[in-house]
C-alpha positions as CSV (number, residue, x, y, z in Angstrom):
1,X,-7.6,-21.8,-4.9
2,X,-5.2,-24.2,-3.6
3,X,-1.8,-23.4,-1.8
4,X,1.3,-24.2,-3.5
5,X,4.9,-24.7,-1.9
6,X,6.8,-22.9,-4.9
7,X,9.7,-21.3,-3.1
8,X,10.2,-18.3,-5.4
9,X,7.3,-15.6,-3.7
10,X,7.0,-14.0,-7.0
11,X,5.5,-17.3,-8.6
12,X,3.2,-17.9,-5.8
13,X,2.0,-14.5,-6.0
14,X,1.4,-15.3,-10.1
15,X,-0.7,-18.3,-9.5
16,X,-2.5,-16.9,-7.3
17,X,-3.3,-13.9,-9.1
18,X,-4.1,-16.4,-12.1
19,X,-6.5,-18.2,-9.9
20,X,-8.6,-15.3,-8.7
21,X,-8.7,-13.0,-11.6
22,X,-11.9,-13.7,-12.8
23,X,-13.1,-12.9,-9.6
24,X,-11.8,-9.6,-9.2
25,X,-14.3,-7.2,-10.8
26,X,-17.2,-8.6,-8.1
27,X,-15.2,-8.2,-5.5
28,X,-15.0,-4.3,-6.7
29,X,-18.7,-4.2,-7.5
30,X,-19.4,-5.6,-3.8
31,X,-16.7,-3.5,-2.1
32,X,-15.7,-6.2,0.0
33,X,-12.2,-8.8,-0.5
34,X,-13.7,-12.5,0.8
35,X,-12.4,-13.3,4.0
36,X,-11.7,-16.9,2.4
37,X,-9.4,-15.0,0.0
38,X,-7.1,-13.5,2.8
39,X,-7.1,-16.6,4.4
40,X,-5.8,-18.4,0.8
41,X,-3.4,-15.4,0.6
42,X,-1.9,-15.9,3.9
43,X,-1.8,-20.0,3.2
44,X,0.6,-19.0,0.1
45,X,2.4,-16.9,3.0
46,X,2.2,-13.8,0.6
47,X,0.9,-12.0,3.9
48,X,4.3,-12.3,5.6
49,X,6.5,-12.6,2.4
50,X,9.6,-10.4,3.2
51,X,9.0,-11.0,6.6
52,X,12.2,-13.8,8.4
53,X,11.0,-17.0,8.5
54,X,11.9,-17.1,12.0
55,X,8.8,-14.7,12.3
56,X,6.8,-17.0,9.7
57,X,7.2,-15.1,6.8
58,X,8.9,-16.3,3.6
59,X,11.6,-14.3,3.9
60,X,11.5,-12.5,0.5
61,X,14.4,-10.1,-0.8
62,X,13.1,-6.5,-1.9
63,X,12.8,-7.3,-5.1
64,X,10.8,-10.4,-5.1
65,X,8.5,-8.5,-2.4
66,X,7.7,-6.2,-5.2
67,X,7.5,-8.6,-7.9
68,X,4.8,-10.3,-5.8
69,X,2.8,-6.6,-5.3
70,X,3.2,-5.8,-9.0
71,X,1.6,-9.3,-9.9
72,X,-1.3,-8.6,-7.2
73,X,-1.8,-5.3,-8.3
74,X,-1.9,-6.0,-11.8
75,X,-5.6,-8.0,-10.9
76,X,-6.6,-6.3,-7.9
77,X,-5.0,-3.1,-6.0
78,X,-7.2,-3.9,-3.2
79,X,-5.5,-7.6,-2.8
80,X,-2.4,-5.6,-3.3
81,X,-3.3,-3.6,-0.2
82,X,-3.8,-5.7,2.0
83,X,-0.8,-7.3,1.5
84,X,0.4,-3.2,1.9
85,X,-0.9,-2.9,5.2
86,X,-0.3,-6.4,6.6
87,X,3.1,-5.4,5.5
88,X,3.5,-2.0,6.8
89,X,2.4,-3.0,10.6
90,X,5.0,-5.9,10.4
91,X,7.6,-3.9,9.2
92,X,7.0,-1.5,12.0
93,X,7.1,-4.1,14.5
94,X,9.7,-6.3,12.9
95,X,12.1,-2.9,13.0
96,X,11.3,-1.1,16.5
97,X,9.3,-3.5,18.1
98,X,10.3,-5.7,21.1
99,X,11.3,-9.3,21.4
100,X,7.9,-10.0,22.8
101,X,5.7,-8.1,20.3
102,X,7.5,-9.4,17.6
103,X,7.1,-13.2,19.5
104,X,3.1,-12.2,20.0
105,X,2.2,-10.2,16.7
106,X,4.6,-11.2,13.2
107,X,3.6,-15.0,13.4
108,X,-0.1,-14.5,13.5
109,X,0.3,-11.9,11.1
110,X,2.7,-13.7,8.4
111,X,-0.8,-16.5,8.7
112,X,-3.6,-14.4,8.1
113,X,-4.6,-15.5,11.7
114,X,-4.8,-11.4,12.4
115,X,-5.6,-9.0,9.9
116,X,-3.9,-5.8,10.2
117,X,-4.2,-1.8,9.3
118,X,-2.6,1.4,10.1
119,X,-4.1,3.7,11.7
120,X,-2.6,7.6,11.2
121,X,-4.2,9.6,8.9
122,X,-7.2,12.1,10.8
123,X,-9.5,14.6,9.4
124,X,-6.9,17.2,10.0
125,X,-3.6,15.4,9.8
126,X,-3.0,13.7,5.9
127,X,-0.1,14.9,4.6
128,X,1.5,16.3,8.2
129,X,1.3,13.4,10.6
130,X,3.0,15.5,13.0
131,X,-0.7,17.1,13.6
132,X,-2.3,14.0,14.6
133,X,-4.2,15.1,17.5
134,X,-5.4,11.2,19.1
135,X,-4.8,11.2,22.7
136,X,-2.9,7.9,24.4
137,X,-2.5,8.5,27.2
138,X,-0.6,6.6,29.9
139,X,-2.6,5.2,33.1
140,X,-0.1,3.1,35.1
141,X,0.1,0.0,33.5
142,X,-2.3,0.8,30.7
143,X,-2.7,3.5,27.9
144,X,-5.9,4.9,27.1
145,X,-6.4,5.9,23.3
146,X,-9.4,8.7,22.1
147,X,-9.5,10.0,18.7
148,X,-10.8,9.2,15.2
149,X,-8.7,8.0,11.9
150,X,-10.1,8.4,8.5
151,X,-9.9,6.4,5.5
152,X,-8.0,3.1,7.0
153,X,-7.3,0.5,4.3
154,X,-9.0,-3.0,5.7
155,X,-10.2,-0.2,8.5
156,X,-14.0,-2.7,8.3
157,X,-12.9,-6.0,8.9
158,X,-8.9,-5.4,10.9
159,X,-8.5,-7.3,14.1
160,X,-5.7,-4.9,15.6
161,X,-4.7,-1.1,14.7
162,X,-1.2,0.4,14.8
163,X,-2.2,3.7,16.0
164,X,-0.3,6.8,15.6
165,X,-1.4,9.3,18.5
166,X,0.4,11.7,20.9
167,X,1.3,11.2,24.6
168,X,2.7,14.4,26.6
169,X,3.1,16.4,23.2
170,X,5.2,13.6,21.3
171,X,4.1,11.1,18.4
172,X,3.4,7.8,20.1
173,X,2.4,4.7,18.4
174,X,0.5,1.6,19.9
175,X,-1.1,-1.5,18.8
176,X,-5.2,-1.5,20.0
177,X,-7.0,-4.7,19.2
178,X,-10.6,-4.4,17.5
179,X,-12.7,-6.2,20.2
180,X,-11.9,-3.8,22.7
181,X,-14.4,-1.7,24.3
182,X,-14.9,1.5,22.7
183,X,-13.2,0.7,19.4
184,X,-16.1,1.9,16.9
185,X,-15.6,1.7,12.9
186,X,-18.0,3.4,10.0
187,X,-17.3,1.5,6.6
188,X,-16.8,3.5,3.9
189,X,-18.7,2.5,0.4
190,X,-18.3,4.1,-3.0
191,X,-15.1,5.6,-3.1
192,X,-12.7,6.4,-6.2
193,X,-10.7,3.1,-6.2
194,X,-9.5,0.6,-4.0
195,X,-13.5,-0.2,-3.6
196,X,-12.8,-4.1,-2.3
197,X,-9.9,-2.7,0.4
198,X,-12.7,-2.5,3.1
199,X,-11.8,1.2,4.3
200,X,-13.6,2.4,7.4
201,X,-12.8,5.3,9.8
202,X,-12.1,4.4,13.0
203,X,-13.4,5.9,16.2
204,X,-11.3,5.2,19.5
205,X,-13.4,6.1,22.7
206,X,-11.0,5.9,25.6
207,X,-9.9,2.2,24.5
208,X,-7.6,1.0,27.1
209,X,-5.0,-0.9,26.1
210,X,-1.5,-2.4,28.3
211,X,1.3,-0.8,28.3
212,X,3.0,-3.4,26.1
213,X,0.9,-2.3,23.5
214,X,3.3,0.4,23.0
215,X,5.5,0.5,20.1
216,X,8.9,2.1,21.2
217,X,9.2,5.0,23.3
218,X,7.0,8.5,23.2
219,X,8.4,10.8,20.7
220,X,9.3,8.2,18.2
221,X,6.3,7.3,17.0
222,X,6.1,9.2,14.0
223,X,9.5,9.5,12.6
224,X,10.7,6.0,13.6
225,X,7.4,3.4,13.7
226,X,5.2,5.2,11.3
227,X,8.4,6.5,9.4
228,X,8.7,2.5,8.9
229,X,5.2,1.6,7.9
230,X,5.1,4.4,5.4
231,X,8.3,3.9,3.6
232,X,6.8,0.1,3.1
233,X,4.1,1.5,2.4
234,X,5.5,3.3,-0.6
235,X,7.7,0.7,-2.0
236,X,5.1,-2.0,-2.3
237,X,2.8,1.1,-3.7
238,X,5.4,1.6,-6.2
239,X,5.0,-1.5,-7.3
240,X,2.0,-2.5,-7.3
241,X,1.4,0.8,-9.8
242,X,3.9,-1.0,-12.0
243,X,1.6,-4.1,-12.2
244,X,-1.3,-1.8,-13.3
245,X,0.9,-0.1,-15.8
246,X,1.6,-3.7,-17.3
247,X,-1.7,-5.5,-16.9
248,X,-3.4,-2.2,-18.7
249,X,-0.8,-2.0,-21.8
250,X,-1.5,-6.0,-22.1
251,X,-5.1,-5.6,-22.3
252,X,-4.8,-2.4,-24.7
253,X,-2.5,-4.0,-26.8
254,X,-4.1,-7.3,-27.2
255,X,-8.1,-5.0,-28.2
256,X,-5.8,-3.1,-30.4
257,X,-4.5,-6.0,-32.3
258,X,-8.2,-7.5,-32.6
259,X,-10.4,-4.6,-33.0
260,X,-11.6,-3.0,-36.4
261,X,-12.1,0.3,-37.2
262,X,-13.2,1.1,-40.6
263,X,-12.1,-2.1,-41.7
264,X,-8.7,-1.2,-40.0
265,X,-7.5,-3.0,-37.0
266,X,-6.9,-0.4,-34.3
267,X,-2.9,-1.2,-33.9
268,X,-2.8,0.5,-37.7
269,X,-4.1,3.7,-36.6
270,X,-0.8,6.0,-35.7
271,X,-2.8,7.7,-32.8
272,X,-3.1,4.4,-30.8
273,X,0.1,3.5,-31.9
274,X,1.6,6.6,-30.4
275,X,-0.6,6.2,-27.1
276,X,1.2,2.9,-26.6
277,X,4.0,3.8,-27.5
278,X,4.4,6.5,-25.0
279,X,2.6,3.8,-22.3
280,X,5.5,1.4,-23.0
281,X,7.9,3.9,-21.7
282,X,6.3,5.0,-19.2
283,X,5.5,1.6,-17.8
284,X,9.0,0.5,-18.5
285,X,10.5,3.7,-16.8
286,X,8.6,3.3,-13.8
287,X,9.3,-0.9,-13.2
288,X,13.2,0.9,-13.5
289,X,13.1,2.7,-10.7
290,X,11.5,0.5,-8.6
291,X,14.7,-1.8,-9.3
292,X,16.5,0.5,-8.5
293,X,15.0,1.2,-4.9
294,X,14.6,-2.4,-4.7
295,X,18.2,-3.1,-4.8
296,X,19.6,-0.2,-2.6
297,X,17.0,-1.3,0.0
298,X,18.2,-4.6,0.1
299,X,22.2,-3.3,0.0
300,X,21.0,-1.4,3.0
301,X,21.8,2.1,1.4
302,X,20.6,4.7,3.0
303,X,19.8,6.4,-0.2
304,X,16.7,4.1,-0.4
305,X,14.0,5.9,1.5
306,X,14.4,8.8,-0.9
307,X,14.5,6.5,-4.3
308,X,11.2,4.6,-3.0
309,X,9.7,8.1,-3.0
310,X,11.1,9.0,-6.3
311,X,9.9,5.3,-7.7
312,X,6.2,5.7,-6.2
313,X,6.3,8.8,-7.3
314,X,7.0,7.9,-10.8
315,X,4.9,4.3,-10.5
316,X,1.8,6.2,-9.6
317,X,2.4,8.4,-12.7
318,X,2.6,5.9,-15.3
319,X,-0.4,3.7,-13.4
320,X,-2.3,6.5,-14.0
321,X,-1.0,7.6,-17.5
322,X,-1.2,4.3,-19.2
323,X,-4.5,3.3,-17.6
324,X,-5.7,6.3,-19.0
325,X,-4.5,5.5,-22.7
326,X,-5.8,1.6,-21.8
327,X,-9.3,2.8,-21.8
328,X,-8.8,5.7,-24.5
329,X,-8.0,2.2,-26.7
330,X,-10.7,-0.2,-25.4
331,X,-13.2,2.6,-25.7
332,X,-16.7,1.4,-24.3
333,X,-15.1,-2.0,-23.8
334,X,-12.5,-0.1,-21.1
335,X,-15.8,1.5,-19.4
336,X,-17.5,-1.8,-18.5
337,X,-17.9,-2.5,-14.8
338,X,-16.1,-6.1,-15.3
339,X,-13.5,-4.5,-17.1
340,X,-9.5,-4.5,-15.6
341,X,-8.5,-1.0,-17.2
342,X,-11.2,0.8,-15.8
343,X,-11.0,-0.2,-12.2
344,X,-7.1,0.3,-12.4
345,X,-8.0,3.6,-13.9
346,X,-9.9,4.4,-11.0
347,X,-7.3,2.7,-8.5
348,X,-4.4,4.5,-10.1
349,X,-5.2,8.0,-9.5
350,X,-5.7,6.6,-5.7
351,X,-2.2,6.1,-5.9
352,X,-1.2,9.1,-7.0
353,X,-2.4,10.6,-3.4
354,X,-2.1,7.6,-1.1
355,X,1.2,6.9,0.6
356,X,2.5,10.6,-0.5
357,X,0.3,12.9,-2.2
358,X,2.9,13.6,-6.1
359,X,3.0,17.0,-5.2
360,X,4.5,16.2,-1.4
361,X,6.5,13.6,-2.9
362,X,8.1,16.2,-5.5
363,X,9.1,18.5,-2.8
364,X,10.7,15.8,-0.9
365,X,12.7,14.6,-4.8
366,X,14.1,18.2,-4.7
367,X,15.3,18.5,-0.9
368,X,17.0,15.2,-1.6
369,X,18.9,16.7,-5.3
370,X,19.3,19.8,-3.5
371,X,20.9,18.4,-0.2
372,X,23.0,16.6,-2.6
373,X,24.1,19.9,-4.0
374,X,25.0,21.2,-0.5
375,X,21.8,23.1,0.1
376,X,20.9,23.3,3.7
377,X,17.2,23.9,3.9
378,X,15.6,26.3,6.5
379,X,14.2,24.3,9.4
380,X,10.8,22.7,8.4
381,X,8.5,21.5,11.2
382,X,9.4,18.8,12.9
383,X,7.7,15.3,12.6
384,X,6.7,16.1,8.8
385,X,5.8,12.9,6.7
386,X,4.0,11.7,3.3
387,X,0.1,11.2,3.0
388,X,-1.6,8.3,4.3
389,X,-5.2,7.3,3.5
């Protein structure tokens, strides 16, 4: 692999996906992404792309950051997630962070020189946050952290956690770098998908941390910083689903134009026809909406939180429909370990729970029709949010 100075981050993200997709399928069967591929990822600056160059990101529009997940995601989801979480932490910091965290922490990020994750979700606390029970609590000039996450993407191999927790009763969030004492991880191996994303839980054992690890004020740590990360979360979720939906019609399409069935070539059976038929729309549909989030984030609309969840919600969907047809085509051929339909069969329905479980995400599509309605819900529990694995 070899960096490239191409300005549009959508094209780097294409030649780099062209360079490393024959490698993807080991990187599944080994359940580990090479650190010499994060480091080639972050060389592109694809770690950092929507970050401000200031900050030593590329500076990419919404839509080009999700034209450069859906062309990741469409090889790897795992090298889609990392780009995720990289993303989600700077987002966080790049938002609510101070001058001097964003000075310290976006630059090293944006070059691979730290590797990121977030760190929320607990055995207890998935889909409400708000139940996070991880102590941090403050010691003078220092915060001590206790608690265990579960299920961090890049959880194995991160150099510093954003760590959602609770100080004096109130969501808190703080940064807590991985070579600190009591900082203990348990890899996680053989999951459903996302097998190369590294995930570990986490155990915090009082880890102290200073003070200016802290990531805006008690209290705002869930709906502000990890309200952040998530809704990054989803949008580069969203379309990384649509890069699965495309790369797994491609590869049905192409068997079904090659493939002989009775001395029939597959595309002249009506059954496979109608399967990709209903996968083109579905696929299409889906890279729609994500436009459409994509281009009220970037007008600043504050309609956009609630289309990302409606576009993830509908991206996970068709992932996980048109994988599903890809390898109802391909047959054996789809059920091969080295084959790209089958792991994104696997990594789809991953999606469908990860960043906002579908049926969370459906109740949160109503509230938003409703409210538009005029409905004024009853009073839910505070500091609710989406699913995070």
């Amino acid at each position: 692999m070899t960096s490239t100075t191409a300005a549009d981050p959508a094209d780097l993200a294409a030649r780099f996906a062209d360079a490393v997709r024959g490698d993807a399928a080991a990187w599944d069967a080994r359940g580990e992404l090479p650190a010499d591929v994060r480091r080639a990822l972050a060389r592109d600056g694809l770690l950092g792309a929507d970050l401000p160059p200031c900050h030593g990101g590329l500076g990419a529009a919404p839509e080009q950051l999700g034209e450069v997940c859906a062309r990741l995601g469409g090889v790897c989801g795992s090298l889609r997630a990392l780009v995720t979480v990289q993303g989600m932490v700077g987002a966080a910091l790049l938002r609510w962070g101070t001058a001097g965290q964003r000075e310290r922490w976006l630059p090293a990020l944006a070059r691979g020189e730290l590797t990121a994750a977030f760190a929320a979700t607990e055995a207890a606390a998935g889909s409400d946050l708000g139940a996070v029970t991880t102590a941090v609590e403050r010691d003078g000039d220092t915060y001590t952290v206790s608690g265990e996450k579960r299920w961090i993407t890049f959880g194995e191999v991160a150099d510093v956690f954003l760590v959602l927790g609770r100080t004096d009763g109130r969501t808190a969030a703080v940064l807590v770098e991985a070579d600190r004492p009591g900082v203990r991880r348990e890899p996680v191996r053989g999951q459903l998908g996302l097998r190369a994303a590294q995930l570990a839980h986490v155990r915090f054992d009082a880890v102290r941390v200073p003070s200016e690890n802290a990531v805006a004020p008690p209290g705002f740590g869930l709906s502000h910083v990890a309200g952040t990360a998530l809704d990054h979360g989803r949008f580069t979720v969203a379309w990384g689903c649509v890069g699965m939906a495309e790369a797994c019609l491609r590869a049905a399409a192409e068997h079904a134009v090659r493939r002989a069935q009775g001395g029939v070539v597959l595309a002249e059976h009506q059954q496979v026809r109608s399967l990709l038929g209903r996968a083109v729309v579905d696929g299409r549909a889906a890279r729609e909406l994500c436009l459409r989030a994509a281009r009220l984030r970037a007008a600043g609309d504050p309609d956009a939180v609630a289309e990302t969840v409606a576009a993830k919600y509908a991206a996970a969907r068709a992932a996980t429909s048109v994988a599903g047809s890809a390898v109802q085509v391909l047959g054996a051929a789809g059920c091969a370990p080295d084959s790209l339909v089958g792991r994104c069969y696997r990594d789809a329905k991953v999606m469908e729970i990860i960043e906002g479980s579908a049926q969370v995400s459906e109740l949160h599509i109503a509230d938003h029709l409703l409210r538009a309605h005029g409905h004024r819900a009853a009073p839910r529990r505070p500091e609710r949010e989406g699913d995070h694995r």
